[in-house]
N, C-alpha and C positions, 0 to 999 in steps of 0.2 A: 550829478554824481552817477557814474556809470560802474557797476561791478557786474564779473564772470560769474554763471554756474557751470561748474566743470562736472554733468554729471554723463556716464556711461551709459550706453545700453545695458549692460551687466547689469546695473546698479538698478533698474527698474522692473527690466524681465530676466530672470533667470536662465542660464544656458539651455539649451536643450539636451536631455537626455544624450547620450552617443547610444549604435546601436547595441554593442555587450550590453551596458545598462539598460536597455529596454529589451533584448532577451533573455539578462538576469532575471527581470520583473516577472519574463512568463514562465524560466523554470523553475520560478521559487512556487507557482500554480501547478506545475506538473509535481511534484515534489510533495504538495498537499493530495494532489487526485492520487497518486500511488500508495501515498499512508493509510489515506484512509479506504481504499479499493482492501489493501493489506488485511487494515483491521476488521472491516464488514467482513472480513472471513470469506468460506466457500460452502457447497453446497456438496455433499456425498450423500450416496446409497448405498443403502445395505439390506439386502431383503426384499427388495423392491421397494422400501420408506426413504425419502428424501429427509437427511438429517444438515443440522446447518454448524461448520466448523468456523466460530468467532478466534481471529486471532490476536486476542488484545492479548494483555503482556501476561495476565495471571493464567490463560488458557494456554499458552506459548509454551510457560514454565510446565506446568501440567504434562504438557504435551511430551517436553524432553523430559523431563523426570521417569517417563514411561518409558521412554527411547532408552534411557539409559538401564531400565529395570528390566526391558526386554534382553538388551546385549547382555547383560548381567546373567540372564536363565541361561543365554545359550552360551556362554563361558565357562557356566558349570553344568551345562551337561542337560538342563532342564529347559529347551525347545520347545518336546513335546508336551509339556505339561503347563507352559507359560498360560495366563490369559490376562489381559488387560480389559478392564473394566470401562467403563467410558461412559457419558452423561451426553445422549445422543439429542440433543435439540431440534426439533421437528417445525416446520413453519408455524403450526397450529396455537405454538407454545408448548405443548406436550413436551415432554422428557421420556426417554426409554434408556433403560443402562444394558450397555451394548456389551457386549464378550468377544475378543476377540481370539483368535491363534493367535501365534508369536508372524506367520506366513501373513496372515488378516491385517495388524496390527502394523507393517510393515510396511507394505503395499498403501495402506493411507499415509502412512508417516510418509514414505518416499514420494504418493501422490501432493502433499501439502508440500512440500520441499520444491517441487517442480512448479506447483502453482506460484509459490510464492519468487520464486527463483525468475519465471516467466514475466511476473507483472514488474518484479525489480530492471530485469531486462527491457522491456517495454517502456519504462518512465528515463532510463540513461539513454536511449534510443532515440527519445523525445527531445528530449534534451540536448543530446548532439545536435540534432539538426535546425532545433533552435538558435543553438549559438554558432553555427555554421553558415546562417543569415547575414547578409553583407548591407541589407537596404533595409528600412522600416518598413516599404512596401513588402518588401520578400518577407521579412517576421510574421507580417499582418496575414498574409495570406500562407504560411507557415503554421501560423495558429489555429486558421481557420480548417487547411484539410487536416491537421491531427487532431480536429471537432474536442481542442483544448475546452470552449466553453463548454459545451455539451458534458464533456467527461467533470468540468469540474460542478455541474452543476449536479450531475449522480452523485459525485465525490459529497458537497455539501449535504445530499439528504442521509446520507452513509453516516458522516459526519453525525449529524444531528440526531439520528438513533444510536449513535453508540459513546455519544458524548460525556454522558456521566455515568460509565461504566470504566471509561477507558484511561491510561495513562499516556497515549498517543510515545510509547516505549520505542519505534521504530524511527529511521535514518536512512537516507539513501545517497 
């Protein structure tokens, strides 16, 4: 008694990837390194004290609530009388509450906008050139000069200190 198995290569090994789907894989890692680069915040001076700006989602809010209370002084007229308060975060852990002018106050807002503007730029940049890759060889070594690992492995310790503070509120 003689019978067929009629079974596919399909049917044992799964397709291979194509390359979009395995450059999708790596900008869904670029995608993680720029949230969380985002959210580990930056680092400003004032005074000559390095203070450290977190931009998780409830600092974010904060942050434009002021923006808005600033435009607010200078639409009626009170510029020079504006000051913005601030809870200035210092490596050390310290806290100092910083005062700002309306000029003061501005100049960081416009600095955090540019950073943030900057890294969002830098992760779509990545990203194109990612999926601009035609060969798995060319991904491969795609990933490796934008030292993808490297950045995602800073990204994870970023990650991992700001994990249970955070609502990870940003999208790119």
């Amino acid at each position: 008694m003689a019978f067929t198995v009629n079974i596919k290569q399909s049917d044992i090994y799964p397709p291979l990837p194509t390359i979009a789907e395995l450059a999708e894989k790596e900008t869904k890692r670029v995608n993680f390194i720029v949230t969380a680069t985002i959210l580990g915040g930056f680092d400003y001076e004032v005074n000559g004290t390095t203070y450290h700006f977190s931009y998780q989602s409830s600092d974010q809010a904060n942050w434009m609530q002021e923006a808005y209370r600033a435009d607010e002084a200078v639409a009626n007229g009170q510029k020079d009388t504006y000051r913005a308060y601030w809870q200035g975060h210092k490596a050390d852990g310290g806290v100092d509450t910083l005062v700002f002018t309306y000029d003061e106050f501005k100049t960081i807002l416009m600095y955090s906008g540019t950073w943030k503007s900057d890294i969002l730029a830098s992760g779509w940049n990545m990203k194109a050139q990612l999926r601009a890759c035609t060969t798995e060889a060319e991904l491969k070594a795609k990933v490796k000069e934008l030292d993808i690992d490297a950045k995602e492995r800073a990204a994870r310790k970023t990650y991992a200190t700001i994990s249970a503070e955070s609502d990870f509120g940003i999208a790119i």
